[in-house]
N, C-alpha and C positions, 0 to 999 in steps of 0.2 A: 324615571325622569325623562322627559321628552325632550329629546337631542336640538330638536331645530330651534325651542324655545330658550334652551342651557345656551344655543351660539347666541340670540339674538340679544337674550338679555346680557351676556358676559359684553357684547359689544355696546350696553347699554342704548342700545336701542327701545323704542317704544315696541308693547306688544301688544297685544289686541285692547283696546280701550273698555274698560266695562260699560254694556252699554247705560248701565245708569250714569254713569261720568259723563257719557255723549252727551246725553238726550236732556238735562237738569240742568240748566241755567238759574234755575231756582232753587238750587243748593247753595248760588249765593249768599242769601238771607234769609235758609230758614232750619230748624234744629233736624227736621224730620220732613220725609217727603209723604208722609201721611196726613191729609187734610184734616181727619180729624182728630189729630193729638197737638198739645201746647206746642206753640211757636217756639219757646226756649227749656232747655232740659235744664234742671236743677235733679240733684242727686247726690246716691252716695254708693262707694262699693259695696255688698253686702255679699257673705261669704256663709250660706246658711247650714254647707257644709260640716261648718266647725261649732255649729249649737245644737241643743234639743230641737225636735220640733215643733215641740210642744209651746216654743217661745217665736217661734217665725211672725205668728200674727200675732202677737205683743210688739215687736220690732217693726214689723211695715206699720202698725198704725201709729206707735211715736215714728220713725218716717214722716209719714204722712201729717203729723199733727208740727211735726217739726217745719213742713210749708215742701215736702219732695217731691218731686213725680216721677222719676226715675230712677231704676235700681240697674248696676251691673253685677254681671255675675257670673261664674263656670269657668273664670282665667287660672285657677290654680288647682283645680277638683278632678283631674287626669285620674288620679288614682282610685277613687270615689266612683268615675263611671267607668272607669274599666279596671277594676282590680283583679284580672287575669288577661294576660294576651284574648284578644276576640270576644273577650265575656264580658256584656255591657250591661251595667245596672242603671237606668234612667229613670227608675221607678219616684227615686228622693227628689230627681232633680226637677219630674212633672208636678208633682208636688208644691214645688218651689216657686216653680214659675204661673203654677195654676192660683197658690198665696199669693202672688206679686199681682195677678193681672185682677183677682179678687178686689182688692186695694187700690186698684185705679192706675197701678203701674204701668209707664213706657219700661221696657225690659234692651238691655243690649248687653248680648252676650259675650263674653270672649272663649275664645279656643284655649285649649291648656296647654299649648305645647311647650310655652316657658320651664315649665316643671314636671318633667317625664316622672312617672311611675317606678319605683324599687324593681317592679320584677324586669321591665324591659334594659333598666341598664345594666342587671347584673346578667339578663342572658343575651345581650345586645350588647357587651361594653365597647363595642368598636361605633358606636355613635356618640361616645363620651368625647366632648372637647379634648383636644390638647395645646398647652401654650407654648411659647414660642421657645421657654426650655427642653421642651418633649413633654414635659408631666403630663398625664392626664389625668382630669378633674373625677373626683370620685358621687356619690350620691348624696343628696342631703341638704344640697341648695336650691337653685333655679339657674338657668339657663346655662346646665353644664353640658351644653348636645355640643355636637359639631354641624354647623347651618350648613356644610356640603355633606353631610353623611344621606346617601339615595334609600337609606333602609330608616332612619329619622324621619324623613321627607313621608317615608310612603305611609309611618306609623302615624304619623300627626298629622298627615290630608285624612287618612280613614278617619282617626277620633271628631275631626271636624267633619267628614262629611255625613256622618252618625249623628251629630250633634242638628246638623243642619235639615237632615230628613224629618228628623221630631221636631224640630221648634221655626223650619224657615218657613213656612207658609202662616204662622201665626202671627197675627196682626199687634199684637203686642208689644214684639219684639222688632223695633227698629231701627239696632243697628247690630253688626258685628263686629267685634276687635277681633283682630289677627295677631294669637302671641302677648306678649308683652313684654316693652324695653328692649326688643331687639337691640344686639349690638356686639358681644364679646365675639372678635373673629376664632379659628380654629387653625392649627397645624398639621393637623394630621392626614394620614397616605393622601384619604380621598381630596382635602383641601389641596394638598400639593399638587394632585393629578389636575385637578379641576383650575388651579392657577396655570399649568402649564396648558392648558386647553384656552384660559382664558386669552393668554398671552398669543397664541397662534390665529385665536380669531382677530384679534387689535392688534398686529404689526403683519401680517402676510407671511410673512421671512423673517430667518434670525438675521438675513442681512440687515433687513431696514428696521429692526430691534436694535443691534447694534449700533446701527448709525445714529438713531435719537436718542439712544443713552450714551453712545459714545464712550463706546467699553473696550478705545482704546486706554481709556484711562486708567492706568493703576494693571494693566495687564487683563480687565475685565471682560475681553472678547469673547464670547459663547460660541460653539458650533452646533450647538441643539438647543431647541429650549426647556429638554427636560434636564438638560446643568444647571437652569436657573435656579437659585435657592429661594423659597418662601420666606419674609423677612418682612417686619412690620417698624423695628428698631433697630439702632447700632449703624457702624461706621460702612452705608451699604450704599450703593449709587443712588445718587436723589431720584432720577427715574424710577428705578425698582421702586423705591417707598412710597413715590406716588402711584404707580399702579397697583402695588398692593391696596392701595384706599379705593383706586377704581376697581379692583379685584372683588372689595369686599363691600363696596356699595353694587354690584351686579349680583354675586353671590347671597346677600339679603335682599334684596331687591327681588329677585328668582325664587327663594326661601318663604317668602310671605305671598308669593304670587301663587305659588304652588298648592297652599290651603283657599287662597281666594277665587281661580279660579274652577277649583272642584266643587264650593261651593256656591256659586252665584247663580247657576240654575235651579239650585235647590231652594232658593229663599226668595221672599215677597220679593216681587221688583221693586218696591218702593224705600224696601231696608238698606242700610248702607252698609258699606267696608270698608273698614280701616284698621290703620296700627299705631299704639300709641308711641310717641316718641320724648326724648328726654331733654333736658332744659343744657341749648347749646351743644348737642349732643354732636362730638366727630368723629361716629364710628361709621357713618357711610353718608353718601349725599341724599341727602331730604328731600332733593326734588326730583329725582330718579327715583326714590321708593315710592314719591305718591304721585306718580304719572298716570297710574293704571286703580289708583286707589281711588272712591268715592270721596272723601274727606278727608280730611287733617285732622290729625288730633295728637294731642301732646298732654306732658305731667307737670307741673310750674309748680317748683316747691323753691321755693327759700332757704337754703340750710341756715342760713346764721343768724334766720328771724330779723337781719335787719337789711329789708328792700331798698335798694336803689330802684324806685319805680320807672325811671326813665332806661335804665337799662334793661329792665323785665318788660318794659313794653316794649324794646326794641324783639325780643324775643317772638312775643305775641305777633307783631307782624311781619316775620318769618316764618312764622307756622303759617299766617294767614295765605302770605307767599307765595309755601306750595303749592299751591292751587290755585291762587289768587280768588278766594271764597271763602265764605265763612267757614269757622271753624268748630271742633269740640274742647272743653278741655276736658281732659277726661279723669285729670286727678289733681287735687290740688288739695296742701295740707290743713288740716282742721288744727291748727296751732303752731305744732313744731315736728321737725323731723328726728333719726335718731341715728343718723349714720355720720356725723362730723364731731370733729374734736369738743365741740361746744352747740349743744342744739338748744339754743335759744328758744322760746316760743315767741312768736307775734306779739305786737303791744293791741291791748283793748284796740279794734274797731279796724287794725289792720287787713282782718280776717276779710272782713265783708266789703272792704277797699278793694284790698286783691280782685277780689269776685267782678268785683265794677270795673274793675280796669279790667280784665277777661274782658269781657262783655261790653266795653268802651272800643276795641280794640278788634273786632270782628266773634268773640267765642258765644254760639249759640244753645252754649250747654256750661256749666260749671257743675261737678261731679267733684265729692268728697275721697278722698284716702286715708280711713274709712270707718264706716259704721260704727265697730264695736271693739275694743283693744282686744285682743286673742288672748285664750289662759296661758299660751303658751306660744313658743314659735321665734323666731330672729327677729321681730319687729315688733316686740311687745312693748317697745319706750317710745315709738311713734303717736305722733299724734291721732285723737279716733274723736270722735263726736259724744259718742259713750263710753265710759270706763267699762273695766272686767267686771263690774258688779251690776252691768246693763243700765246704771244713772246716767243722768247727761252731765258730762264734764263741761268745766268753765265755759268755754267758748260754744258749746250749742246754743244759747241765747239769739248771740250775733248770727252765728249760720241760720236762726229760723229766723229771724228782722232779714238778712238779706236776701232768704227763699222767698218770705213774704213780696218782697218788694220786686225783684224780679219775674215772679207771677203776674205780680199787678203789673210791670211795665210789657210784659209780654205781648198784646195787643198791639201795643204802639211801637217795640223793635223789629215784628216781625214785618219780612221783606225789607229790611234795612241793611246797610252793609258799609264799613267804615269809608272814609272818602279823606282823600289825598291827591294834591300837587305835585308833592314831590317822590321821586322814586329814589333808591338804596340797593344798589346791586350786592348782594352775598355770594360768594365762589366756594362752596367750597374746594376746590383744586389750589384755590390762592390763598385759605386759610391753612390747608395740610402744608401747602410751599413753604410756608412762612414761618410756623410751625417745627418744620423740619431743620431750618438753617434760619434760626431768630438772627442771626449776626450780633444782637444786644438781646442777653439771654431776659432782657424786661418789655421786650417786645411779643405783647400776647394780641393776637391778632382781632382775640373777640374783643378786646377791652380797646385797639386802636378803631373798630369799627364804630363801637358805644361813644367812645368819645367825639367822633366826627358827629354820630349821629346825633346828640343830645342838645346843640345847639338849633341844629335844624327842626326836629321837633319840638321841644318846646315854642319855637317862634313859629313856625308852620303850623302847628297842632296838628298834625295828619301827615304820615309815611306809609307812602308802601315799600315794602322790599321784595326784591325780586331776582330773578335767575341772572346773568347776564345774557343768557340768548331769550327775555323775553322781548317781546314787544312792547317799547317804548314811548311812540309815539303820545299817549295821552298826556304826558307828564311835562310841562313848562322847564325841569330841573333835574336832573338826574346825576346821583352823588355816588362814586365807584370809590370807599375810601382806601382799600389797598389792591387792586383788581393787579396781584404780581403773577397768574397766570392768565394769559389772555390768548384765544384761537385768530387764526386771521382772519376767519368768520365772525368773529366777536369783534373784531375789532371793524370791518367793515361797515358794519351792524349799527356800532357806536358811531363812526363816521357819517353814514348817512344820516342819521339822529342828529349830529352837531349841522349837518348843513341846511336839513329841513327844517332847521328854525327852534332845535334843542339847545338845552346850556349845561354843556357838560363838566363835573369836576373830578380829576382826577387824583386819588390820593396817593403820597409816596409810596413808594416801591410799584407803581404799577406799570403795564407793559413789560414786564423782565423777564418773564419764562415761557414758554407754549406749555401745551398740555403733555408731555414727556418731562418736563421739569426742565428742561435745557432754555440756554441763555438764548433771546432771540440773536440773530447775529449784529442787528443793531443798535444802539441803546436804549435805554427808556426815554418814552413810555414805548421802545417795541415798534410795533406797526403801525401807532397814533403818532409819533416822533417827526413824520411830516406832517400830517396835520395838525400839531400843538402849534409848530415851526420853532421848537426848540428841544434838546435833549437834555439828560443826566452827565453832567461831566462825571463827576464822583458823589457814591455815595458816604456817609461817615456816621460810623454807631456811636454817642453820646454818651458819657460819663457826667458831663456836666450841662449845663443849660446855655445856651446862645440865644443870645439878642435876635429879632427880626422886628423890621423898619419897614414903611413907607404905606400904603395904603392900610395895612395889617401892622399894628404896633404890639410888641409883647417879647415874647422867647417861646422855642422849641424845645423840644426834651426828646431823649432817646435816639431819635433820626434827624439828620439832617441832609440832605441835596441839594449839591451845587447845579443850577440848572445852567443850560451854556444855550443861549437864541440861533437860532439859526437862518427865521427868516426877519427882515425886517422891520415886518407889522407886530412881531410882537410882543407884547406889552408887559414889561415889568414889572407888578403888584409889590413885591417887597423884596427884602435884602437881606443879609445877615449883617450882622454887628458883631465882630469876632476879632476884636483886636490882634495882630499877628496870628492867627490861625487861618486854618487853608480855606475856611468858609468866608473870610470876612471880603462883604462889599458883591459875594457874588451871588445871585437870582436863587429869590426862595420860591416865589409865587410867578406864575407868565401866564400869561392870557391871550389869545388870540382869536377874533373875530373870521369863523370861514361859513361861508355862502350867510344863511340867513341866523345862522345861532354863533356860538362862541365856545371853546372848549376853552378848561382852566386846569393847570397843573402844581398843585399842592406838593412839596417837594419834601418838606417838615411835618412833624408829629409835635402840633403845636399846644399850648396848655390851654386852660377853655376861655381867657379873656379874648386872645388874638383869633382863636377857632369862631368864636360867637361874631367877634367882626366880620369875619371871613363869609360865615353864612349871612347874617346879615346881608352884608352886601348882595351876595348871589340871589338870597329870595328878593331884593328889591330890583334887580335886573333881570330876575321873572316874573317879576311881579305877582308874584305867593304874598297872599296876606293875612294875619291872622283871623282866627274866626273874632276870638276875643280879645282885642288887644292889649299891652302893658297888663295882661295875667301875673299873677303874682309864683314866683316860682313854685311854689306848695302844690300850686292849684295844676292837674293836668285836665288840659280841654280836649275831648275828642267829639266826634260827629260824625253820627249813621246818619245817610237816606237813602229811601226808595220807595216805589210805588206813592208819590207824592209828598212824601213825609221826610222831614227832617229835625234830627233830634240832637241836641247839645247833650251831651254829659260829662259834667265835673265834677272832677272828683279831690277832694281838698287833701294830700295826702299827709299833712301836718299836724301839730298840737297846738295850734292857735290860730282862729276867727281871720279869716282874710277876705279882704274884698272882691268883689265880683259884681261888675257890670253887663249884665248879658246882651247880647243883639237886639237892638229893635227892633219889636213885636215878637219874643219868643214870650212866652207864656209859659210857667213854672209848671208840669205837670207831677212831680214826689222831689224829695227829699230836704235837706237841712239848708237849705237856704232862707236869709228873712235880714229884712232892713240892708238889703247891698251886701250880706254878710255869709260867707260860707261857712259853718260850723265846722268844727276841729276833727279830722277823717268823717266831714261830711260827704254827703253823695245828693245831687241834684239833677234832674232829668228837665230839660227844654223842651219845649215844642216849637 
């Protein structure tokens, strides 16, 4: 482990940039930075591992006939190339790949470190995770390592950079995944030692440790910081538990760096790197792991087979996010999942919806999970494209209509990239906050985001989300709906934004903590509290529903904040109605006008009649306009350009015909639209 890089990244600092991330402006809108391979990847995982060989090229050419061009593969096959410490058999896997490129395949490989080998953990077991009870995890799963174990690290950069000697100069292959599902943290010695390491580079002193956790509280005072205890849950200082999440977003972050860069002088410069990641996932921060990564890429599965599509595409552009460029998806289910109480499958036409909204939404790849159902194994009730008898189950139909159709649109997405008015800050620091002390245990912070966000995009058609310390300026609007940890760099940040001529909204609870978890010492929102020109008197957790009146008519649920003015420009938006209760009659909404834009403080978790006025309002005082207007709800509009080109896609996410009026002079280029009318989980591409 290289020490200077262990301080830099624990203080999550940036580390050296790949220089394919520098140099590729053109990884905004396109699958591959290889000029002559398809502009957009379609595929599926294949695992050839676990069949004869005899049947590889029977499978890549249903693949292929299926409408694919791209296979992944090597993510779980650890044991397969080295099935003895140092003894590497790649013979099967040249084989594999030499099948795949035969067949016309783009290839992207993953590393196997998710699922270590039998012999290494049983003469290694001190790389074995351990949880927060002590247990340590035994063999026979995936990802039972410890992401700080230094003799893990060194085992799984070799197998990659073995991996990378053979196949990184081959033009076929262009991309890398790093792992897979990163996420479950560890407790053990080396985790502890490397927390207390972490802790001494981000506070200098256990004094100034103590003073922003403020551990006079409850007798919690340290004199060293190797007393501090590692602690993920339980009744522990809200500091501790959010740096544990900054602990274990540097710690992964370092872990996936560790394989990428051993291998990036090994392979084509034009191949990428990445790690896939999971749908909402808060096991570290998202934009700290792909700072130093080529790409985004993530897994979009549905467990309950019934999409809320506006909340899955809030998704989508937060993977976009990280990087602010296009993305991969690098797994999405071929029907139904099989890990929740009830795994539903997709209804007809969902499948190839999904794909389009991928693909509507910035992803320049859709990859299946996967191929072929295994004879055996923990995921044998998962959805697969083929059954165990190598036939195509129900839904390959749809998956080859939507290969088809994305092929064919390929031409015209590539160098396009989605487009958006309005920006959507995500924290995670303020979604752990929040999290950790819901205060109204139905306060889930992704679902207070979805719902801010759902009025806005529908009406807008187009979001981006983004970090809070990005760069804002582009964006007429910019929507923080619970920003409750906020730096006084961020806050300044946002300040200049509101005076340049931004419109800013803030959502309840924001302004409340810095990034130690501590209360700021002034009220909400914090550091914005003078620039709003007014504060949080009290905040109050909801059991039942309250009235709000006045420019915004409806009720709130769950939260409510009595806002209290301070200066006297500003402006009142609405009220509560709360007959004899401590809310009634005082400020739900304020607004104030400084320098050339206007900031707004949302003070309530309002339901979507009052919230959709709300945005309303805001996009006509940015004058954000839809692409298509009075769309009908079913219908989601999105829109790529670049390099001259601008392209509508709609996608009708319903079971009945709805109308649609498109812009004047876009030109129908594919899908189910005809007589004004979009077909039921149709899909239609503009020009």
């Amino acid at each position: 482990m290289v020490k200077g890089f262990w301080a830099a990244s624990l203080m999550g600092l940036a580390v050296a940039v790949s220089p394919l991330a520098a140099r590729s402006p053109s990884y905004l809108s396109r699958a591959t930075q290889f000029a002559d391979k398809p502009a957009v990847a379609v595929g599926v995982a294949w695992y050839p591992e676990q069949w004869p060989e005899s049947r590889w090229d029977v499978d890549l050419q249903m693949m292929k006939d299926t409408g694919f061009n791209t296979v992944r593969i090597g993510e779980f096959a650890w044991s397969r190339m080295e099935p003895s410490e140092g003894q590497f058999d790649f013979t099967w896997m040249d084989r594999a790949v030499a099948a795949a490129k035969r067949h016309g395949f783009m290839i992207v490989i993953g590393t196997p470190s998710a699922a270590p080998p039998a012999w290494l953990t049983q003469k290694y077991p001190d790389t074995l995770r351990v949880d927060e009870n002590g247990t340590r995890a035994g063999h026979g799963g995936r990802r039972h390592f410890s992401f700080a174990s230094a003799r893990y690290r060194d085992l799984s950069r070799r197998i990659a950079v073995e991996m990378a000697k053979r196949y990184g100069k081959d033009s076929s292959v262009v991309g890398w995944q790093i792992d897979n599902e990163v996420g479950p943290p560890s407790f053990d010695p080396e985790s502890v030692a490397a927390w207390h390491k972490f802790l001494k580079v981000r506070y200098g002193s256990i004094d100034n440790l103590n003073q922003r956790w403020t551990t006079q509280y409850w007798s919690q005072h340290y004199n060293d910081f190797d007393q501090i205890p590692l602690h993920a849950t339980g009744q522990q200082n809200p500091g501790l538990l959010l740096d544990f999440k900054h602990f274990t977003s540097a710690t992964w972050t370092d872990y996936v760096q560790n394989q990428a860069r051993a291998i990036r002088p090994l392979i084509d410069s034009r191949a990428f790197i990445t790690t896939n990641t999971m749908f909402w996932n808060a096991g570290f921060d998202h934009f700290q792991m792909h700072r130093d990564l080529d790409i985004a890429s993530w897994d979009n599965y549905i467990p309950d087979g019934r999409p809320d599509w506006v909340a899955n595409g809030a998704n989508h552009d937060l993977v976009r996010g990280y990087k602010r460029r296009n993305f991969w998806l690098m797994e999405t289910q071929p029907g139904r999942v099989d890990w929740v109480p009830v795994n539903r499958s997709l209804d007809p036409g969902q499948t190839r919806e999904l794909a389009w909204q991928a693909v509507s939404h910035g992803a320049d790849a859709v990859l299946y999970w996967q191929w072929r159902s295994p004879a055996n194994g923990q995921e044998v009730y998962h959805g697969a494209v083929l059954g165990q008898d190598g036939l195509p189950n129900p839904v390959h139909g749809e998956i080859a209509q939507m290969a088809k159709e994305l092929t064919a649109a390929a031409p015209l997405l590539a160098d396009t990239q989605p487009t958006a008015k309005v920006g959507f800050l995500f924290s995670y620091d303020s979604r752990w906050a929040i999290d950790l002390q819901r205060h109204n245990k139905a306060f889930d912070p992704i679902k207070s985001f979805t719902d801010t966000y759902r009025p806005f995009r529908t009406k807008a058609q187009g979001v981006d989300i983004l970090s809070a310390d990005d760069d804002l300026s582009a964006y007429p609007l910019v929507v923080a709906p619970n920003l409750n940890v906020m730096t006084d760099a961020q806050a300044k940040r946002l300040a200049a934004y509101v005076r340049g001529g931004g419109q800013l909204l803030l959502g309840a609870r924001s302004g409340m903590k810095d990034d130690a978890n501590a209360l700021w010492p002034q009220r909400q929102p914090g550091p914005l509290a003078d620039l709003l020109g007014a504060q949080v008197e009290q905040y109050y957790a909801l059991d039942e529903n309250v009235g709000v009146k006045g420019a915004v008519t409806g009720t709130a649920t769950l939260w409510a904040e009595a806002l209290q003015p301070t200066a006297s420009d500003a402006q009142i938006l609405a009220t509560y109605d709360n007959p004899g209760g401590w809310l009634d009659g005082r400020p739900a909404i304020v607004s104030r006008k400084v320098g050339k834009g206007r900031i707004t403080y949302l003070g309530a978790w309002l339901e979507p009649g009052p919230m959709q006025q709300l945005a309303d309002r805001l996009l006509s005082e940015a004058k954000v306009e839809p692409i298509v207007p009075n769309a009908h709800p079913d219908l989601e509009i999105s829109e790529r350009a670049g390099k001259g080109k601008r392209i509508l896609i709609v996608i009708n996410h319903g079971n009945k015909a709805r109308p649609l009026t498109p812009p004047t002079g876009a030109k129908l280029s594919q899908g189910q639209w005809q007589n004004g009318q979009m077909a039921p989980h149709g899909i239609a591409l503009f020009e």
